[in-house]
matplotlib code that plots the C-alpha trace (Angstrom):
import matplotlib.pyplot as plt

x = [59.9, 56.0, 53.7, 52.6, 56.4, 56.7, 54.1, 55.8, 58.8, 56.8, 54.9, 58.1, 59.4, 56.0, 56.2, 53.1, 52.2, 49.2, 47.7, 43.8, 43.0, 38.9, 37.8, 36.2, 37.6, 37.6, 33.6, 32.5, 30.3, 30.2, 31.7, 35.3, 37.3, 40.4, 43.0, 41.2, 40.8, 43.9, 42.2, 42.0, 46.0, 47.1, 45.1, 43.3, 39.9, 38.0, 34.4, 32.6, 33.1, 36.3, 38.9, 42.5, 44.3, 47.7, 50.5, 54.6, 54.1, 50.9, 47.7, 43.7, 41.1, 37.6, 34.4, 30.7, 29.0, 28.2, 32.1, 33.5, 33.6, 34.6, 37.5, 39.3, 39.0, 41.1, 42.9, 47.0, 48.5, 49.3, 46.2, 43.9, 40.4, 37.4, 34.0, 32.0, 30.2, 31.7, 35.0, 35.4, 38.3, 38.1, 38.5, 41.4, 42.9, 41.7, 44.0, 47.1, 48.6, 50.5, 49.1, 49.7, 49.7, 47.0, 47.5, 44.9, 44.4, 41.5, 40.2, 38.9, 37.2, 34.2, 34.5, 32.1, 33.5, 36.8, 34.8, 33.2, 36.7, 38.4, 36.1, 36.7, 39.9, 43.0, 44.4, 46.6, 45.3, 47.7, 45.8, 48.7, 47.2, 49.2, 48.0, 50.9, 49.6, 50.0, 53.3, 54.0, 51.5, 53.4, 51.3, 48.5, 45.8, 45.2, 42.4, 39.6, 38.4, 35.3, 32.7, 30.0, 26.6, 22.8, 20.7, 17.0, 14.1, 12.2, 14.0, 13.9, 10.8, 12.3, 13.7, 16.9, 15.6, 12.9, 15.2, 17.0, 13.7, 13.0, 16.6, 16.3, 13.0, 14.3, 17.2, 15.4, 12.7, 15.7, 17.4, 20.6, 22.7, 24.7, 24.4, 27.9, 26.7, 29.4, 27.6, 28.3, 24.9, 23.0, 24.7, 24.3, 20.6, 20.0, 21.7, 20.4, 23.8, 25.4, 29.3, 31.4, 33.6, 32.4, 32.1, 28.9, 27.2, 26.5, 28.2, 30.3, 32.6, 32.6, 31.1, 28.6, 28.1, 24.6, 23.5, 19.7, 19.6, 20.2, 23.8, 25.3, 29.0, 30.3, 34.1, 35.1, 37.1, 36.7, 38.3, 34.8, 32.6, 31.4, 30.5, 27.1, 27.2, 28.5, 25.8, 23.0, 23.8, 24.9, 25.1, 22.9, 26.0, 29.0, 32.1, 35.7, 38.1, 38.4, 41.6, 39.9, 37.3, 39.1, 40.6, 37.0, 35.5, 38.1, 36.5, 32.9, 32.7, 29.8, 27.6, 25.2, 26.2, 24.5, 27.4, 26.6, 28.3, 27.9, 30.2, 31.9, 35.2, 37.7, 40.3, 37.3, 35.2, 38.6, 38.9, 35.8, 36.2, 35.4, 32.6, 30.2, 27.9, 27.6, 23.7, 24.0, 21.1, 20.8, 21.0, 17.9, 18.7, 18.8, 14.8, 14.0, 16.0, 14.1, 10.7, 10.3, 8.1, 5.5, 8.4, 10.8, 8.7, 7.1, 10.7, 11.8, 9.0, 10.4, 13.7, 12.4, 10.9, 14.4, 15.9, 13.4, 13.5, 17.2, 17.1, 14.3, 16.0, 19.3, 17.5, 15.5, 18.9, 20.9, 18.6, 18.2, 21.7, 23.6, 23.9, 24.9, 27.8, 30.3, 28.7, 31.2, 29.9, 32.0, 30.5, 27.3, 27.2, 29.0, 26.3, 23.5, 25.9, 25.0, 21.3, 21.6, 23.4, 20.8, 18.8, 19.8, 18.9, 21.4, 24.5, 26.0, 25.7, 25.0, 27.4, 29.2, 27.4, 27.2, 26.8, 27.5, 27.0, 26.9, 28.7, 30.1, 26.6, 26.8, 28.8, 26.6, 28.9, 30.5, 32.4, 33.5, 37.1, 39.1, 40.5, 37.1, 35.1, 32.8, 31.4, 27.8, 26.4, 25.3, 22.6, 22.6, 21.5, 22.5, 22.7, 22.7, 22.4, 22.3, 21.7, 21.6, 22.2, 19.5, 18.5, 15.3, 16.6, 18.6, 17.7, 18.8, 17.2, 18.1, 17.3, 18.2, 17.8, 17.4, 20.4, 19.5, 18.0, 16.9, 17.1, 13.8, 15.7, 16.7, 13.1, 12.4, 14.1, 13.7, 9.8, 10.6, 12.7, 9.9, 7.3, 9.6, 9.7, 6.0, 5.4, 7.6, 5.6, 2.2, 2.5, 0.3, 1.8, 0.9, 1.9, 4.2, 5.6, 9.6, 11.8, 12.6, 9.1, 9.0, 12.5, 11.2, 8.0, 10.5, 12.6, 9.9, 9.5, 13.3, 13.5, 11.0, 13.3, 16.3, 17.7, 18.9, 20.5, 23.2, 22.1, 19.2, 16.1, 16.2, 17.8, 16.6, 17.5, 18.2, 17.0, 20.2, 22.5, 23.4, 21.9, 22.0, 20.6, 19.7, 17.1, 15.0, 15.8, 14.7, 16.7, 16.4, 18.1, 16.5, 14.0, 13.3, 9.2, 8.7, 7.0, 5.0, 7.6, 10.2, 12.2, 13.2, 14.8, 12.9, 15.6, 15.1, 18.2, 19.4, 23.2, 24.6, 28.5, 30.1, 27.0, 24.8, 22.6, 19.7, 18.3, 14.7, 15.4, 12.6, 12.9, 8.8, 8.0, 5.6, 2.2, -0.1, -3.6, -6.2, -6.1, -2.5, -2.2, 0.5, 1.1, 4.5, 4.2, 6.4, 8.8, 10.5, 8.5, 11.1, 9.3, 10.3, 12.1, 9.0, 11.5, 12.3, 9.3, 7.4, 3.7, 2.7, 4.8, 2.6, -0.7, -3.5, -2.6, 0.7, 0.0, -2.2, -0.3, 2.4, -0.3, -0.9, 2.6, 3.7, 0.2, 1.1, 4.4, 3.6, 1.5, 4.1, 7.2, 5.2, 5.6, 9.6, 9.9, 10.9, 8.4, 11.5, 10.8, 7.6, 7.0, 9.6, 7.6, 4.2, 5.6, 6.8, 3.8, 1.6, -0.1, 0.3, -3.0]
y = [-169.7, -170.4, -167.3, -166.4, -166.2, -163.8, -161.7, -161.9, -160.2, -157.6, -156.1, -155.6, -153.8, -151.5, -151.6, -153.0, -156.0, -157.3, -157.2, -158.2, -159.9, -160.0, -162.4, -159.6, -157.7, -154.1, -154.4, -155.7, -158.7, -162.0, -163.3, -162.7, -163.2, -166.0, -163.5, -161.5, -164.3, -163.5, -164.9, -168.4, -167.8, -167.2, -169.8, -172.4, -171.3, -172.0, -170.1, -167.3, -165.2, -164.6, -162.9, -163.6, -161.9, -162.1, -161.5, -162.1, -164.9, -166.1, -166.4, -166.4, -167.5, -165.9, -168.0, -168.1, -171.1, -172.6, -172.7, -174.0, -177.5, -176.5, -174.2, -177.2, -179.5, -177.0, -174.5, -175.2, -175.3, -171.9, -171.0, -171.0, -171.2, -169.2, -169.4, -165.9, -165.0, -166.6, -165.3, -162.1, -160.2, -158.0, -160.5, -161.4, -158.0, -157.1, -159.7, -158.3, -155.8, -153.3, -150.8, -152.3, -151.0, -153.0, -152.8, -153.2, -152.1, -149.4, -150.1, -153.5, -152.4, -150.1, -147.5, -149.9, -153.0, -151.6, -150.1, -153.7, -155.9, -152.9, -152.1, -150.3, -151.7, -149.3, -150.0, -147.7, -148.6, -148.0, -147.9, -149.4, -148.4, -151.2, -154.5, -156.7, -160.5, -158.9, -157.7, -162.1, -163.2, -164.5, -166.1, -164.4, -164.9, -162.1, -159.6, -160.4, -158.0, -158.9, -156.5, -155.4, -155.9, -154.6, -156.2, -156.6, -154.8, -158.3, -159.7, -157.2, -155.0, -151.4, -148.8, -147.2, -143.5, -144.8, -146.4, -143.1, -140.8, -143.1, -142.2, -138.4, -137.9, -139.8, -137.4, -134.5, -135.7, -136.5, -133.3, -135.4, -133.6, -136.7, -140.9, -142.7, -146.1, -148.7, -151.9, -152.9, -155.4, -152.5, -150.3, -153.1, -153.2, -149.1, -149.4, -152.4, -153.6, -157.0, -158.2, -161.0, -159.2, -161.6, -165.6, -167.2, -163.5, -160.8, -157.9, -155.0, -153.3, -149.5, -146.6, -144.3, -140.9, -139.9, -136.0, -135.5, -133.4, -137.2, -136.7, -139.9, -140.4, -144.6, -144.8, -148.4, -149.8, -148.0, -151.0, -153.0, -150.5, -151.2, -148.6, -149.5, -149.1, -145.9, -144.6, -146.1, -143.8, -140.9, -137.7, -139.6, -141.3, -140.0, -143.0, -142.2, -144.8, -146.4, -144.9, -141.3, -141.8, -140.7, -137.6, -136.9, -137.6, -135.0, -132.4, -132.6, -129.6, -128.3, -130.8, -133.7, -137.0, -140.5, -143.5, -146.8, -147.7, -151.7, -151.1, -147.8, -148.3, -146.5, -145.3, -143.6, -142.5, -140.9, -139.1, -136.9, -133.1, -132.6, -129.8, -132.6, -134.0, -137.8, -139.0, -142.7, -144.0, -147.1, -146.5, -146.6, -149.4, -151.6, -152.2, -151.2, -153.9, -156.1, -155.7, -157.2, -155.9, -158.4, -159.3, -160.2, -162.9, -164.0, -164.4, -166.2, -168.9, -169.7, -170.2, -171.9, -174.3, -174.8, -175.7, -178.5, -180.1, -180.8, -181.1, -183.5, -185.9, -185.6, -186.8, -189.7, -190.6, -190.5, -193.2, -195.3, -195.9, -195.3, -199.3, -199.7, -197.3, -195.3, -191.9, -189.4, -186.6, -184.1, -187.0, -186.3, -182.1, -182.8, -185.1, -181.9, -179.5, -181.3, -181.9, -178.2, -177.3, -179.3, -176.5, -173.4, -170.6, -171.7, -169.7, -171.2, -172.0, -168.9, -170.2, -172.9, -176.3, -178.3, -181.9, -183.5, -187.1, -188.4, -187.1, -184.1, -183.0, -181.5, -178.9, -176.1, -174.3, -177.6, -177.7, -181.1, -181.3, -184.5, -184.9, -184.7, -186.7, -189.5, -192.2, -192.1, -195.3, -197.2, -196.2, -192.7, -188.8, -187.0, -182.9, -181.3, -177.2, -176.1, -172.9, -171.9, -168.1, -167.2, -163.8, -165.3, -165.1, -166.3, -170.0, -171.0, -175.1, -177.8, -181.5, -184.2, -187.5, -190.9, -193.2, -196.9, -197.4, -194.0, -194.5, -193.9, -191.4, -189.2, -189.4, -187.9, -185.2, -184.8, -184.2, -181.9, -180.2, -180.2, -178.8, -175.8, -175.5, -175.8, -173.5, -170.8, -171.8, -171.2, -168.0, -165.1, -162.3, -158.7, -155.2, -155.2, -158.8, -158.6, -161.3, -161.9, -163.2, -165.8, -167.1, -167.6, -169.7, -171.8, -172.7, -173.4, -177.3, -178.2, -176.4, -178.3, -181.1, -179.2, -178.8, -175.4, -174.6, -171.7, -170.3, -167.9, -169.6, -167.5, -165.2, -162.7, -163.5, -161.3, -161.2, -162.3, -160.9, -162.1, -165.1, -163.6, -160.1, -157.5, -155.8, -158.6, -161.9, -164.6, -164.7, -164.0, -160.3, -159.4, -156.5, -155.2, -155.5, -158.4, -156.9, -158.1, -158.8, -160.0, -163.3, -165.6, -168.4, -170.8, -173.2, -174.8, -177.7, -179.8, -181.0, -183.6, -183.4, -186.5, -188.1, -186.6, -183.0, -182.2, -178.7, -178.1, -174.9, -173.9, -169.8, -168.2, -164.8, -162.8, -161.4, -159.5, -160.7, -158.5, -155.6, -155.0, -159.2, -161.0, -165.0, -166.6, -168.5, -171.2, -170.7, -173.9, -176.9, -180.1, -182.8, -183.6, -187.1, -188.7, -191.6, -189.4, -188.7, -190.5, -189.0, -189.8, -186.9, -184.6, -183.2, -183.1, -179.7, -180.2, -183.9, -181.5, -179.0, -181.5, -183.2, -179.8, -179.3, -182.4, -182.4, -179.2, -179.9, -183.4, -181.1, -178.8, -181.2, -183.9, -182.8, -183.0, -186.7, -189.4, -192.8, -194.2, -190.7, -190.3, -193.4, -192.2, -188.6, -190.6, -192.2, -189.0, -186.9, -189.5, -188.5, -189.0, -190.9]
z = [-202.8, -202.5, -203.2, -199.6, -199.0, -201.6, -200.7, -197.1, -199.3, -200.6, -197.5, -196.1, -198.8, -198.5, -194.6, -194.0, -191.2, -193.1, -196.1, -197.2, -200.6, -201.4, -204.1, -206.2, -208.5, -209.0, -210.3, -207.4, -209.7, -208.4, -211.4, -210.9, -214.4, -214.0, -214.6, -211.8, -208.8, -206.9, -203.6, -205.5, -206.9, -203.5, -201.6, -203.8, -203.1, -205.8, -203.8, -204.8, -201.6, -199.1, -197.9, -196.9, -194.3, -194.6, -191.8, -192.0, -189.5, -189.9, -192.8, -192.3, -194.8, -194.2, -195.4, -194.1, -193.7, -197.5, -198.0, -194.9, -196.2, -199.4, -198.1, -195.7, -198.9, -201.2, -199.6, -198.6, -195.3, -194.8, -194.3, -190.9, -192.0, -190.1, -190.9, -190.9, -188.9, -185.5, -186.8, -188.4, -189.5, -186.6, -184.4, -185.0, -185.1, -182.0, -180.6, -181.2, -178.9, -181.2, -184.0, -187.0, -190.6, -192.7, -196.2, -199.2, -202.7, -202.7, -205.8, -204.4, -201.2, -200.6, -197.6, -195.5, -196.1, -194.8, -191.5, -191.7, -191.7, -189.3, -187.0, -183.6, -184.2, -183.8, -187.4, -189.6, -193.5, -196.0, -199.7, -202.6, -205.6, -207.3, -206.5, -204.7, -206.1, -209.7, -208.7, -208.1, -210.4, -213.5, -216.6, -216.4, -219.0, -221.2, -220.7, -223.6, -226.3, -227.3, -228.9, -227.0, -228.7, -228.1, -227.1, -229.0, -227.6, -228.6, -225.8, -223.1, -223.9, -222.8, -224.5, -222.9, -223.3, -221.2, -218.6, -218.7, -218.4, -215.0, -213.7, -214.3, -212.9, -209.8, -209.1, -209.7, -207.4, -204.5, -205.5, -206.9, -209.5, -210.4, -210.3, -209.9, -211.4, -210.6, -211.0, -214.4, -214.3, -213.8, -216.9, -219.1, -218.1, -218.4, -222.0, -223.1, -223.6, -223.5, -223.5, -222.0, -219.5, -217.1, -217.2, -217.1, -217.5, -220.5, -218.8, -219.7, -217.6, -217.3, -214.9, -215.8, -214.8, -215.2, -214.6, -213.9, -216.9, -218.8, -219.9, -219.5, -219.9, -220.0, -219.0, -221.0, -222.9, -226.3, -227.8, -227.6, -228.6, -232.7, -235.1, -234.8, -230.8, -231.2, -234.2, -232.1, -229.3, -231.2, -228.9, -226.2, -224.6, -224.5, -224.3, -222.8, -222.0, -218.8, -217.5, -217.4, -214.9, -212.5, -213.7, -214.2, -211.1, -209.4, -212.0, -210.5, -207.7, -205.5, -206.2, -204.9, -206.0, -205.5, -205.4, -204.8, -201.7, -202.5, -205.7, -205.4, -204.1, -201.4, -204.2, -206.4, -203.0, -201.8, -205.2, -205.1, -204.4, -200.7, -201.5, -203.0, -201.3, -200.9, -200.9, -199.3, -200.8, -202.9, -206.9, -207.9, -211.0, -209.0, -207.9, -211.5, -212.6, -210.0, -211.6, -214.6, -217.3, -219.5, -222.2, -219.5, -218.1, -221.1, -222.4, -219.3, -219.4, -222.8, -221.3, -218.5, -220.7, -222.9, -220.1, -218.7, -221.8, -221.3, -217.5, -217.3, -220.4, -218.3, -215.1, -217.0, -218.8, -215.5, -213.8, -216.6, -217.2, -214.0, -213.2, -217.2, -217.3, -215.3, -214.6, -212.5, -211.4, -214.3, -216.9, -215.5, -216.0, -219.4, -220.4, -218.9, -221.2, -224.7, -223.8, -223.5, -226.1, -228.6, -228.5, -231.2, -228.5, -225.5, -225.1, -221.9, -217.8, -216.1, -212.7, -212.6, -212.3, -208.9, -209.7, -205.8, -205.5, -201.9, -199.3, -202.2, -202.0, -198.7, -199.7, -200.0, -203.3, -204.6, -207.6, -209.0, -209.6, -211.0, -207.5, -205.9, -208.5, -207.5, -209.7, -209.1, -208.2, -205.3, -202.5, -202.3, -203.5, -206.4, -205.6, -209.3, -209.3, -212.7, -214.7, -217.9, -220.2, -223.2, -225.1, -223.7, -219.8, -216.9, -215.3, -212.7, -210.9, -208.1, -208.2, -205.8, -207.8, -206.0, -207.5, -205.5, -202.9, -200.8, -196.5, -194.9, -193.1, -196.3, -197.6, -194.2, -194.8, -198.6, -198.3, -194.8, -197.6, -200.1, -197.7, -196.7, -200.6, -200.8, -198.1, -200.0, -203.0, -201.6, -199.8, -200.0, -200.4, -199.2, -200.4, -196.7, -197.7, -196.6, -197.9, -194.5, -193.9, -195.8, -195.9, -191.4, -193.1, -195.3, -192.2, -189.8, -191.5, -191.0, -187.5, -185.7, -186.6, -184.9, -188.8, -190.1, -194.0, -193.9, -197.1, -197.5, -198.8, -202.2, -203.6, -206.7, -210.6, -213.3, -217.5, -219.3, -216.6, -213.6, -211.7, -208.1, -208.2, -205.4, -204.1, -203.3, -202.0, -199.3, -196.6, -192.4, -193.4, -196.2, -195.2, -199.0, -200.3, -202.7, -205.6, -208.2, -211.3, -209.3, -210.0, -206.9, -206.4, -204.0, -202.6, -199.2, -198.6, -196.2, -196.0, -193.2, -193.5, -195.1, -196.0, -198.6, -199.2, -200.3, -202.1, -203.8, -206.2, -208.6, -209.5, -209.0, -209.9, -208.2, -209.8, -208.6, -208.1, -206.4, -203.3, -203.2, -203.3, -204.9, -205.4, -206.7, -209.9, -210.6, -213.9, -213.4, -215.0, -213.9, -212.0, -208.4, -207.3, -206.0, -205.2, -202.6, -201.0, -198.4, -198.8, -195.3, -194.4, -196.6, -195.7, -198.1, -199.6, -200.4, -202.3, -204.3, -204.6, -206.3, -208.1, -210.0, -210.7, -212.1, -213.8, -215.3, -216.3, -218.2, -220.3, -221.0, -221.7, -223.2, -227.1, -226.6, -224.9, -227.2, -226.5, -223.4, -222.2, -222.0, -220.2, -217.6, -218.1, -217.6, -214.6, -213.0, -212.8, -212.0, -209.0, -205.3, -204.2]

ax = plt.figure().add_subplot(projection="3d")
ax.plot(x, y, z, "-o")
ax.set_aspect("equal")
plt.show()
């Protein structure tokens, strides 16, 4: 019997008609451990985001636009595939004529993302607090142990105590007796502590219950606390296990309490007293987080510069030897990973790496598989979206190489591409600056071409944590403030279905300059494909504007080339004319 069937089995047996399956887990972080991906174990999709909706008869597969491709490529039969926005969950249940009982596990949905998936729909929600893939999921890997560990104020500047004097001040001002802090990037950032409950990012899993009087109590698992964790805290954090939290939460009466609706979840929202008070605001960790301080960035530049080293070697390796030997596109990231790992301070990619040849390329989220592997070779581009974990910060850089010969029509669209990056680059900013308004600049090249990209142009980047981070980010929704200390990703692309794609990323920070101005500065230093560029599509600033980069970079990576190198290094960042 195949596992959908099973599942089939089981909603009967708990009398429901559907049942939803998210891709997160029950932290909410967009690295989902393999033990933990029950979306990919009961359909094959391998994406970061979805949902499956499950029926006795029938089975949907939720995606937006980056994973459509990627969804019809891997996912079985069974399931119908929509692509988000133009079909929602909703949608579909508005269809059918009968009430029906909807089932879900409440510890992986938030309050709104159930009104969101529901909506005026007449729906009877059943929460099982025992998750029904576990109950057919047989083999599962085991849940890891590893210590958690600080991490050095060398590397991120700040001590906790001030972190926590921030905090306090904040829910006194706003009157809030109590922070429910479910996001476990933004605990590990407030403590200054690193783990590896996640792949591809420090974290460590927990909830923290923060009084404005600066008690702080961390529900974990007491198993991966050290002695010298728990004498560097002392009184000043209190740990309980895990399993507790909730017992606790029920305890808390008459009060105001600030949850993060983003990460707080249905089964611990339904579990506190009645006479609290929810405040729906946004935890405030989160725009602290967003701004780093002088250490951060000085840190991240060295970083940045670690991983040019290898990235530009890679990419002067890749075109020097692609007609010699057979380079697949899983040879090719391999070959990335040990330029990498030549240098003492790198610890490993911070998301998985998307090494698209051709055609592979246009998927938006593409991850090589032995099934979908090309050899690399021929006429065509090479999409490679790579990022890389340090104590000194988190990378995170696109390049389309030229392998061949490039068509006039994919330089077209390459330097389009490469103004909207430009553009991005180049903006002033003001103190009313929204992401929004610049991710519309970004576009404006590509649209006048009738071309669109269904990603947003940038999104923000964590130190040492996670590579997408909130507040701030690029994108036609995003109406937060870009402020000065914040870390972007600047990533314009183009992708034409079965044919090739193209994506520009560098990450900029902003910095402030003069009267409540700000400018981005560029903290990737990994020369453009100028194979790719016809410069009679480039006005005068932007030649310069490349000039200065690749002028600065030389500079930079010129000490770490070997002679072969820097005569491809040379070559590179020779200027436009």
């Amino acid at each position: 019997m195949n596992k959908i069937n099973q599942l089939r089995n089981i909603l009967n047996q708990e009398t429901c008609d559907a049942y939803l399956i998210p891709k997160n887990d029950e932290y909410f972080g967009e690295h989902v451990p393999e033990n933990k991906d029950r979306l990919k174990f009961i359909s094959g999709f391998t994406g970061s985001t979805g949902l499956a909706l499950i029926f006795k008869n029938k089975s949907y597969l939720f995606v937006d636009g980056r994973y459509t491709l990627q969804a019809k490529n891997e996912v079985n039969k069974d399931f119908k595939i929509c692509e988000v926005p133009k079909i929602k969950p909703h949608h579909i249940l508005k269809n059918i004529n009968k009430r029906i009982t909807l089932g879900f596990d409440p510890k992986l949905f938030t309050l709104s993302s159930l009104k969101n998936i529901i909506s005026k729909n007449s729906i009877n929600l059943k929460p099982i607090n025992f998750n029904l893939i576990d109950k057919i999921w047989k083999n599962k890997s085991k849940v890891n142990h590893n210590k958690f560990y600080l991490f050095e104020e060398k590397y991120h500047g700040e001590n906790y105590l001030n972190k926590i004097d921030k905090i306090s001040k904040f829910l006194k001002l706003k009157n809030i007796d109590y922070l429910l802090s479910t996001s476990v990037e933004n605990i590990s950032w407030l403590l200054n502590v690193r783990g590896s409950d996640a792949t591809s990012s420090p974290l460590t899993n927990g909830k923290i219950l923060f009084n404005k009087n600066r008690k702080i109590i961390f529900f974990t698992n007491i198993k991966k606390l050290t002695p010298h964790i728990k004498k560097f805290f002392g009184k000043k954090v209190i740990f309980i296990k895990e399993e507790s939290f909730v017992n606790y939460l029920r305890k808390i009466k008459k009060s105001n309490i600030l949850i993060d609706k983003k990460t707080c979840s249905f089964y611990y929202e339904k579990n506190i007293h009645s006479s609290n008070k929810l405040i729906n605001i946004e935890d405030p960790i989160y725009l602290l987080k967003s701004i780093k301080n002088k250490t951060e960035i000085n840190n991240t530049r060295i970083a940045h510069l670690f991983d040019a080293i290898a990235l530009t070697k890679f990419i002067f390796w890749s075109k020097n030897n692609y007609k010699k030997t057979k380079i697949t596109e899983i040879s090719a990231q391999n070959r990335l990973e040990k330029y990498k790992k030549q240098h003492k301070d790198y610890l490993y990619p911070s998301f998985n790496t998307i090494s698209g040849f051709g055609s592979n390329g246009a998927l938006v989220h593409y991850r090589s598989s032995h099934k979908s592997n090309k050899q690399i070779k021929g006429n065509n581009l090479y999409l490679l979206d790579s990022g890389s974990q340090y104590f000194y910060g988190t990378t995170d850089v696109t390049r389309t190489i030229a392998i061949g010969k490039v068509s006039n029509f994919q330089k077209k669209i390459y330097s389009t591409v490469l103004r909207a990056h430009i553009a991005v680059a180049s903006y002033k900013l003001k103190k009313t600056t929204l992401g929004k308004h610049i991710d519309k600049v970004a576009r404006a090249p590509l649209l006048k071409l009738g071309y669109n990209y269904s990603h947003g142009t940038g999104h923000g980047v964590g130190y040492f944590l996670n590579v997408h981070e909130g507040p701030q980010g690029l994108s036609p929704f995003n109406n937060h403030k870009i402020l000065p200390g914040m870390i972007l990703s600047n990533e314009p692309g183009f992708y034409k279905e079965n044919d090739f794609g193209i994506r520009i990323e560098n990450l900029i920070y902003c910095e402030r300059v003069k009267n409540n101005h700000s400018k981005f500065i560029n903290l990737t230093m990994v020369p453009f494909d100028k194979d790719c560029i016809n410069k009679k599509l480039l006005n005068k600033n932007e030649i310069n504007w490349i000039n200065t980069y690749h002028q600065k970079i030389f500079y930079i990576l010129k000490p770490f080339m070997n002679n072969v190198e820097l005569k491809m290094l040379t070559k590179a960042c020779s200027a436009i004319s």
